[in-house]
N, C-alpha and C positions, 0 to 999 in steps of 0.2 A: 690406451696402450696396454699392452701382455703384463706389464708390470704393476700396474696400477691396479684398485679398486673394483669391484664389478658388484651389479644384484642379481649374483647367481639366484640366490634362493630368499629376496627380499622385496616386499613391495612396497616401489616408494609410496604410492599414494594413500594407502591404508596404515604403514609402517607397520607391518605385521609379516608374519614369514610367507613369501610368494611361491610358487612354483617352478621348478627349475624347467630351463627351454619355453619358455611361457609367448617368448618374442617370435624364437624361432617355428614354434607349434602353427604359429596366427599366422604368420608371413605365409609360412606352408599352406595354410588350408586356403588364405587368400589367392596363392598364385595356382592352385591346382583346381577350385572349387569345390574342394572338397570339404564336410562340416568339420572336419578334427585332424590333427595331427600327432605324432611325437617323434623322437629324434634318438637313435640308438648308435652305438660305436661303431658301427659296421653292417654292411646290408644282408651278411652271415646268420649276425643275433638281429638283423630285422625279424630274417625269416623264421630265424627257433622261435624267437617270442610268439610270432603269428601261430604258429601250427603247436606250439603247446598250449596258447590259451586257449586256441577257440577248438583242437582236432585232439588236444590228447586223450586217449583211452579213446577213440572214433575212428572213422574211415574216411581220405583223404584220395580223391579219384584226380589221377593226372594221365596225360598224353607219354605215351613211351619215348614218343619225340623229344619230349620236354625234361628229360632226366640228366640234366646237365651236370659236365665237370668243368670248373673255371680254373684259375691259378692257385697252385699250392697245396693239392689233390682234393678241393672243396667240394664235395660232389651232391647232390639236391637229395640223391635219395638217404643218405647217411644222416643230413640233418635232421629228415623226415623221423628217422630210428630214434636221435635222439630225443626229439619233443614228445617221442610218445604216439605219435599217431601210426594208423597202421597204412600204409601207399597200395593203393590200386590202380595199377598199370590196365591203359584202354590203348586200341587202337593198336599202329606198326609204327615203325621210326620217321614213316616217309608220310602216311597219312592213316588220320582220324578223323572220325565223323562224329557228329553231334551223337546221333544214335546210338554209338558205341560208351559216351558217359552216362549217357540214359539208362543202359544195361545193367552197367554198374552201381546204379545209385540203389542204397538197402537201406535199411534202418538205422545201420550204424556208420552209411555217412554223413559226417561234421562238413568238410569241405570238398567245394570244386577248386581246384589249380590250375593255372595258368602260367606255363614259365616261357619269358621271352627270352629265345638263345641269343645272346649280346655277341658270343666269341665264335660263334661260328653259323653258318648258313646250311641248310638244306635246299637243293634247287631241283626241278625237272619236276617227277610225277608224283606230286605233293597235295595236300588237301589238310586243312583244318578249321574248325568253328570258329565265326568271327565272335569276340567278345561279347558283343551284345545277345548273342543265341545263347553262349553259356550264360551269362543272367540272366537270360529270361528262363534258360532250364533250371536254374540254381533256385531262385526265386519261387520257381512254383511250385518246387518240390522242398518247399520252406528251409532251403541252406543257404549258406554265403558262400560268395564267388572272393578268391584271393588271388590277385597277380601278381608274381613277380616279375618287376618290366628290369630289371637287371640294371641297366646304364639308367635308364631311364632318360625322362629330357625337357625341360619347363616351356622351350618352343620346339616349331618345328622345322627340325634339320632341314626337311626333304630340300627346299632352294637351294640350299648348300652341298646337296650330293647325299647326305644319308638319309635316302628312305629306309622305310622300317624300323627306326627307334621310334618306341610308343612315345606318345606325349601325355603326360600324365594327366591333363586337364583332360584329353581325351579319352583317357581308360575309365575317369570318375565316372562322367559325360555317362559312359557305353552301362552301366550298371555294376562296374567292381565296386565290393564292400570293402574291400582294405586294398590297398595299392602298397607294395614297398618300390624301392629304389634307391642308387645309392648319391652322397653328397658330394662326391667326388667326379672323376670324368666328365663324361658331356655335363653337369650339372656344374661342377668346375670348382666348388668349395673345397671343403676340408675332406677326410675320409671319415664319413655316417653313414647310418641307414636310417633313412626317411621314412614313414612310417603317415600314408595320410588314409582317410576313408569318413564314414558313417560315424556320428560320436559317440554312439551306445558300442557300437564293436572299438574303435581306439580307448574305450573308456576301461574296455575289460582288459586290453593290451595292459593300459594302464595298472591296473590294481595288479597284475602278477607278479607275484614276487622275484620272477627272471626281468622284470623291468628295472628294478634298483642295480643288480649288479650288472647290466647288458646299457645303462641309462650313457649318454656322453659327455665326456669332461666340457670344465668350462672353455678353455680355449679352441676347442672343437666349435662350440655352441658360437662362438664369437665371431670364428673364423665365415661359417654357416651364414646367422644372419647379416653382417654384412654383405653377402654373398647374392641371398636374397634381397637384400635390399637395393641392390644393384637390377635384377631383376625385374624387382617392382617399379622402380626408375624407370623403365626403358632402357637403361644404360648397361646391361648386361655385354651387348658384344662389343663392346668396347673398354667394358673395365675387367672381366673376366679372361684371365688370358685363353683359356681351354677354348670357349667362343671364338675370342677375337682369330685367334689362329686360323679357325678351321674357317669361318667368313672371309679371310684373306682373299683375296681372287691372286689369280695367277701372274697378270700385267703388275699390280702391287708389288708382287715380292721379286718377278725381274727386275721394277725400277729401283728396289731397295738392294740386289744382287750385285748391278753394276755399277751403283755408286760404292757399296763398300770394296766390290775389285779394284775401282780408282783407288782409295785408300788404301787399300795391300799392296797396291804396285808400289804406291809412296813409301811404304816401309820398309818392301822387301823386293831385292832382285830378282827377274825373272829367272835369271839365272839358278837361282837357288832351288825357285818354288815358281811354278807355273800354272796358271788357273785357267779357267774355260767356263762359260753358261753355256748347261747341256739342261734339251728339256729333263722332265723326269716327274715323279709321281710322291707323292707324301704320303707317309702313314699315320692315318687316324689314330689306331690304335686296335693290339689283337682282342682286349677285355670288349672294344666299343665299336660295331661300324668294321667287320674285322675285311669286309669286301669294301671298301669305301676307298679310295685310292685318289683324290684331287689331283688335277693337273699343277705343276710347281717348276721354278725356274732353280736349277741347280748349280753351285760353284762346284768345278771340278779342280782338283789340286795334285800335283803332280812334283814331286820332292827328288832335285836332280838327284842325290846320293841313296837316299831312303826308297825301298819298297812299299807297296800303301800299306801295309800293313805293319810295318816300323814306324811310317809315319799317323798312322789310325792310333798305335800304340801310345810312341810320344804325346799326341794330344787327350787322349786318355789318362794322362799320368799326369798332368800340368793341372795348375792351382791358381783358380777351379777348372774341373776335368771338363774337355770337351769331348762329347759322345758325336761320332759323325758316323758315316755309313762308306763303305767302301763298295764301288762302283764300277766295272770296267776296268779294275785294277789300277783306279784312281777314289784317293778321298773325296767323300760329296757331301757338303754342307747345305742345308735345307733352313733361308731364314726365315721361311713359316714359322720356324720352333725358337727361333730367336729375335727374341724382343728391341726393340732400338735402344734399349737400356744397356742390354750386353754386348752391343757390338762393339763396344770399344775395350770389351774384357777379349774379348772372340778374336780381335784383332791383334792383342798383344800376346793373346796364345799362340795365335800362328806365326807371329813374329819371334817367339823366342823358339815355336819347333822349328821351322826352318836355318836357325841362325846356329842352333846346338851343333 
């Protein structure tokens, strides 16, 4: 329990002081195959760490494609400024050639980059090196290849609709020396930055002195490897909610749609509040999968007095808030994103908005 005791930094079997994240390092490199891991507060300070140990005072060649801005104006090249390293843009926004990092490779570069845009898509007349070409260019021109796969993802989506989130067992595979990615989203933990690769390059992560104050609290680390452990189970899409969700199939969440409409009707007059199953489409999420759109069975809700968006409000405002989407100029409830745990919270929200 959060309350209780833990061996952050103790090891029972020797009873001498352990290493913090020691469980969750191992789990990592077990489920990725990769030799080494470590575990940082955010997949932000994944990246500073990366590119100030191994790039600073050096030259660091990425795809101009690849110059990402996520939430909260985080943007790839400003990290880049502050580790120290200096960025070398190759290539156009739309396509890059192996060739063109080739160009660029001098004496004073430290790394090749690779950044996976998680929140947004480029489509049509595009062209980039598969990972395995920049390792074997990185490699032979004796530097390290670093990815950032952004979301990242310990299986793989694609049966479930998101192609193109890397799989990180797959990026080690293809010849990345350091992988980051984060512990949250499709991974489905807590919010980290996972940090797996080579153990001589995580080992130099390690000794930086940006590793102590970038390292992650213990109930992060807690949060994590049970996470992973779930994972390693098998039992990830079924105990992980962020999974379980998106594995849902479509017939699943109508059969669980019109049984809780049965139960609304029992609550609440038609009269009042009137509901409908309209198809419709769920979001993944913009940081993950930002085209990924599954098919989904929708309640639609229709408040005789209330406008949807008085009634969008009122259930926004109740305790705990219900976040819904407004549809057609009707509220729409998506129980993809809710649990059979909350629907008998979900249900007394909507019974007290309609009843106000």
């Amino acid at each position: 329990e959060a309350a209780g005791y833990c061996t952050l930094e103790y090891d029972t079997e020797t009873g001498a002081r352990g290493r913090r994240g020691a469980r969750a390092d191992a789990l990592l490199a077990e489920l990725t195959g990769a030799e080494d891991a470590l575990v940082v507060n955010n997949c932000a300070a994944a990246a500073l760490l990366v590119l100030a140990s191994l790039a600073r005072d050096g030259e660091t060649v990425v795809s101009r494609g690849e110059l990402v801005e996520i939430g909260g104006d985080f943007r790839v090249p400003d990290v880049m400024a502050q580790s120290g390293t200096t960025m070398v843009e190759v290539g156009t926004t739309n396509r890059t050639r192996l060739s063109d990092y080739e160009r660029a490779i001098t004496e004073r570069t430290r790394l090749v980059l690779r950044v996976h845009p998680s929140n947004y898509r480029i489509v049509g007349f595009t062209s980039a090196p598969t990972l395995s070409e920049l390792a074997r260019l990185a490699h032979e021109r004796n530097l390290l290849l670093y990815e950032d796969a952004g979301s990242g993802a310990l299986l793989d989506l694609a049966p479930f609709g998101l192609a193109g989130e890397p799989v990180i067992r797959e990026s080690v595979a293809q010849g990345a020396d350091v992988v980051t990615f984060s512990g949250d989203k499709l991974l489905g933990a807590a919010q980290a930055g996972l940090v797996v690769g080579r153990r001589e390059v995580v080992e130099r992560l390690r000794r930086h002195p940006l590793y102590r104050a970038l390292r992650a609290d213990k109930l992060a680390l807690a949060a994590l490897e049970a996470t992973l452990e779930a994972y390693r189970r098998g039992d990830a899409a079924l105990e992980v909610p962020a999974l379980r969700m998106i594995v849902a199939t479509r017939e699943r969440i109508e059969e669980r749609t019109r049984a809780f409409s049965r139960r609304l009707r029992e609550r609440v007059s038609s009269d009042a509040l009137t509901s409908e199953i309209v198809e419709g489409r769920s979001a993944i999420g913009g940081g993950s999968a930002p085209t990924t759109h599954p098919p989904t069975a929708l309640l639609a809700l229709t408040h005789a007095a209330l406008t949807a968006s008085a009634l969008e409000e009122r259930l926004r405002r109740a305790a705990p808030p219900v976040i819904a989407r407004i549809l057609d100029d009707r509220v729409v409830i998506d129980l993809r994103t809710v649990s059979e745990a909350e629907e008998a919270e979900l249900l007394d929200a909507l019974a007290s908005a309609a009843s106000d």
